[in-house]
C-alpha positions, 0 to 999 in steps of 0.5 A: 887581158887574159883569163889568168890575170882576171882570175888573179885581181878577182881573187885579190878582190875578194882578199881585200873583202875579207881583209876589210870585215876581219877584226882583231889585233896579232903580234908579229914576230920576225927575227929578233923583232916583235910588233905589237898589237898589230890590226889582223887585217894589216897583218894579212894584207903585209902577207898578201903584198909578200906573196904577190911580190915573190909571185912576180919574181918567180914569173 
């Protein structure tokens, strides 16, 4: 492996780390649709899963 990719599942490592000790419920607005009461983590986790997927596509 080199050294790009371990630095990358390194730092997803600690994201999901953080993702497991935030609490908290958010609203999610996308469009013309609402989801309510949506647990913060599964909100971040949704952002970070969109990141890692447009990441792959620009590569």
């Amino acid at each position: 492996m080199s050294k790009h990719v371990i630095v990358a599942l390194i730092l997803m490592v600690l994201f999901v780390i953080v993702l497991l000790l935030t609490g908290g419920k958010v609203d999610i607005q996308f469009l013309a649709w609402t989801i309510d009461n949506v647990r913060l983590s599964f909100a971040m986790l949704g952002s970070m899963v969109v990141g890692i997927i447009i990441g792959i596509l620009l590569k």
